[in-house]
C-alpha positions as CSV (number, residue, x, y, z in Angstrom):
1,X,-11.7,29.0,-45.2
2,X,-12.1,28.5,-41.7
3,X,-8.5,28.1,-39.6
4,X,-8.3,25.0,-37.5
5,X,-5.7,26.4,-35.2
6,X,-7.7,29.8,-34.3
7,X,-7.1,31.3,-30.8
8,X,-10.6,29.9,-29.4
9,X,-9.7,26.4,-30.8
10,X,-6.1,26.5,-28.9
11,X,-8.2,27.9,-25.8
12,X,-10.3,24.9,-25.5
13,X,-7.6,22.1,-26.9
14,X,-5.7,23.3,-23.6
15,X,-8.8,23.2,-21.5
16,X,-9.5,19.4,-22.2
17,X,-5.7,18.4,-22.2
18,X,-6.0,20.2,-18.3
19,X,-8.9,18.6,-17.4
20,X,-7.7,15.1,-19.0
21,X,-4.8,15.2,-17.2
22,X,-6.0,16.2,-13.7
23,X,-8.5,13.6,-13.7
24,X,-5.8,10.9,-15.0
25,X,-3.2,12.3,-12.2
26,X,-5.3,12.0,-9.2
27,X,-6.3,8.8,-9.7
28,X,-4.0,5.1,-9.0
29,X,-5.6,2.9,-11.5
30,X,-9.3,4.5,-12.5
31,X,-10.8,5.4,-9.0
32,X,-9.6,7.1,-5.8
33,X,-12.6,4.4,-4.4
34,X,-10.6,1.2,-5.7
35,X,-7.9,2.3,-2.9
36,X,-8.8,0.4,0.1
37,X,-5.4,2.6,2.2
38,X,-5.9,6.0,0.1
39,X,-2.4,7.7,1.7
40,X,-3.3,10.6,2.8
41,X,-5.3,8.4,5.9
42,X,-2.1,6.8,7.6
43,X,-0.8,9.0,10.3
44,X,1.1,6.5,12.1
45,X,3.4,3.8,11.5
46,X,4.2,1.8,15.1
47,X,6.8,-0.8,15.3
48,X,6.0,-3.1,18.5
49,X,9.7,-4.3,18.8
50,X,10.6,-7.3,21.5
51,X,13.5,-8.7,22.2
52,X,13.7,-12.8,22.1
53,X,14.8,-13.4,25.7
54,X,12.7,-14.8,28.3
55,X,10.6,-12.2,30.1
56,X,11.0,-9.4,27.6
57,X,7.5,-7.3,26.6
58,X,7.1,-5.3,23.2
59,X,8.3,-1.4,23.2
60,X,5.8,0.7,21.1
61,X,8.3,3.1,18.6
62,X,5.6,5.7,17.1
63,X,6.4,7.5,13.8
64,X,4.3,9.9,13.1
65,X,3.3,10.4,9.6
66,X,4.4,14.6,8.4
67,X,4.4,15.4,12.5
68,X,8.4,15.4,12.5
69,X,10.9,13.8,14.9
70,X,12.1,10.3,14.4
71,X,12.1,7.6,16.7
72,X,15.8,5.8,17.9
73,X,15.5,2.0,18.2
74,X,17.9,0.5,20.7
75,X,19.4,-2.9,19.3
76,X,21.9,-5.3,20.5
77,X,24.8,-7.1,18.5
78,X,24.6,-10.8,18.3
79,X,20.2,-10.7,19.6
80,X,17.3,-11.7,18.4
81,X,14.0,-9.4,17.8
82,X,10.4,-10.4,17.3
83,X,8.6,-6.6,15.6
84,X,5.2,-6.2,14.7
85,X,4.1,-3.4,12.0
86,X,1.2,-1.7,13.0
87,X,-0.8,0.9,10.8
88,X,-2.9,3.9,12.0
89,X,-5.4,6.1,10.8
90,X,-5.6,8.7,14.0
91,X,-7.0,6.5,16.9
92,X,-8.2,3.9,14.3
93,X,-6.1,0.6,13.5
94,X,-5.6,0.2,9.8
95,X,-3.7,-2.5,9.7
96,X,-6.6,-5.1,9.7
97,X,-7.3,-3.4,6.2
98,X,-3.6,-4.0,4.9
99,X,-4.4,-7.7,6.0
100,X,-8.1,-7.5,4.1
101,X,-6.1,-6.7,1.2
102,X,-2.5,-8.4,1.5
103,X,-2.3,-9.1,-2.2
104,X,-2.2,-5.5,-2.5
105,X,0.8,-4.7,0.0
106,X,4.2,-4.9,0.6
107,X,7.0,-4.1,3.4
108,X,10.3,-3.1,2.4
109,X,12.9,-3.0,5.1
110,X,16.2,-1.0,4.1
111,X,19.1,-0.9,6.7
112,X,21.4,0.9,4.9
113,X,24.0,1.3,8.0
114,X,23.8,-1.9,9.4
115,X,23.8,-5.6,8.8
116,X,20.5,-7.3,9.8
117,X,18.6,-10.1,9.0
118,X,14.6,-9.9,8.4
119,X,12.2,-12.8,8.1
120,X,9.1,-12.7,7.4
121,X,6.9,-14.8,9.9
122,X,3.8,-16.5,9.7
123,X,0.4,-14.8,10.4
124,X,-2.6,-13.5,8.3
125,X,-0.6,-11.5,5.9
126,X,0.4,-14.6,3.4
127,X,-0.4,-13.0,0.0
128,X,-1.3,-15.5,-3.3
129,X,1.9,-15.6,-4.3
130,X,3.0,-17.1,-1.3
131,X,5.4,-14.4,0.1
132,X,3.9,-12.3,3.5
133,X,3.4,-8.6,3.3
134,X,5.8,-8.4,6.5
135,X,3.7,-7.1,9.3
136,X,5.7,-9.6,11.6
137,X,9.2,-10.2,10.9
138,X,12.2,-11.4,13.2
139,X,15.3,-9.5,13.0
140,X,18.2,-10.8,13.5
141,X,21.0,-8.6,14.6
142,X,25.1,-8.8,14.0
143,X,25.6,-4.9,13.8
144,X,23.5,-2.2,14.6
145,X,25.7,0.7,14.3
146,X,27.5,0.0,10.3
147,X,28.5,3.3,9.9
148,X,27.6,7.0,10.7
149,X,23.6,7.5,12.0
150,X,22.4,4.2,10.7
151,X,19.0,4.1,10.8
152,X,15.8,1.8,9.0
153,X,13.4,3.0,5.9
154,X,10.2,1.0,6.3
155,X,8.1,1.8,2.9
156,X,4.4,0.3,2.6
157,X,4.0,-0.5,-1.3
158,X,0.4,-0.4,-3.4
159,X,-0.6,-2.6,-5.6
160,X,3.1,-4.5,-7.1
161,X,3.3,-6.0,-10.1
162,X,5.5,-8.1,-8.2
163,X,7.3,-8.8,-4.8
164,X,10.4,-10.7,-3.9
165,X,11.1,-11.1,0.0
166,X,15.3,-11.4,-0.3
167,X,17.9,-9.1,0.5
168,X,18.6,-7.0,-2.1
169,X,21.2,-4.2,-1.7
170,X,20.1,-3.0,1.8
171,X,16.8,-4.0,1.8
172,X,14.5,-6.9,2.8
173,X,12.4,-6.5,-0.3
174,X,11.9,-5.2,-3.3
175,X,8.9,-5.0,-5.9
176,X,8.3,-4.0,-9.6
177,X,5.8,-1.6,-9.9
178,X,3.2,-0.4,-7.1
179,X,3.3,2.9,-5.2
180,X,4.5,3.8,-1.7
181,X,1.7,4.1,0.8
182,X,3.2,5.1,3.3
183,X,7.0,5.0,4.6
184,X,8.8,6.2,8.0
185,X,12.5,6.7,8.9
186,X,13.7,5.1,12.5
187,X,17.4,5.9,13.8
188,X,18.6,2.7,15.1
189,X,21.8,2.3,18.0
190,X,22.7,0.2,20.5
């Protein structure tokens, strides 16, 4: 009677539950193709951040995606700040392609040192369920420095399940589901 649990059996059993698994791992949901931001192409994350006093212009604060150092964010107690999320790929602007596919993305803001407010603005970024991805947001500032190094988390999430733009905890958003895309740290002081 032949054995059904022979060493060559076990051998190839392995070999398929490898292969099975490699192919289910590298994928998000069926195709590395169905991604239209795979992560690996986001090297920057740039925050254009303005203050909402006459005269003011935008300051550019690059993060660099895996390249190190973090980026300090002057804020002032009791102001106001217009910021603008902007995506790159190298010298390429991605963020038209977060726009192209809004439904698919989500900004969460976490200031877990500090106390400030984040709404979402209008723009192109409204998705179907009628909350904004949060590529513009005003901030609204009562205390920047809330305890020892305070700084912001800004996480890109893929595909929700679903998104809700209200405080919760620390944050300014939070989803159910989805994957992070890309995320960058920012120190924050006054």
């Amino acid at each position: 009677m032949k054995t059904l649990f022979n060493t060559k059996n076990i051998i190839r059993l392995l070999a398929v539950l490898l292969i099975t698994f490699t192919a289910i791992s590298c994928q998000r949901d069926g195709s590395v193709a169905e991604d239209d931001l795979p992560q690996e192409e986001l090297t920057n994350i740039i925050l254009l951040v303005k203050e909402d006093t006459p005269g003011a212009t935008a300051i550019e604060y690059n993060y660099s995606i895996g390249a190190g150092g973090i980026p300090t964010i002057p804020l002032k107690d009791g102001k106001s700040y217009t910021v603008e999320a902007k995506f790159r790929n190298g010298n390429e602007d991605a963020t038209q392609e977060i726009i192209d596919a809004k439904d698919e993305h989500f900004l969460i803001f976490d200031f877990p040192k500090s106390n400030i407010t984040v709404t979402r603005l209008d723009g192109g970024d409204l998705r179907k369920d009628g909350k904004r991805v949060g590529l513009k947001t005003k901030w609204d500032v009562t205390q920047t420095v809330g305890g020892t190094a305070p700084f912001l988390k800004l996480t890109l999430i893929h595909e929700p399940q679903s998104v809700n733009d209200a405080k919760a905890g620390t944050a300014w958003g939070s989803v159910v589901g989805g994957e992070t895309d890309a995320e960058a740290t920012y120190n924050l002081s006054n």
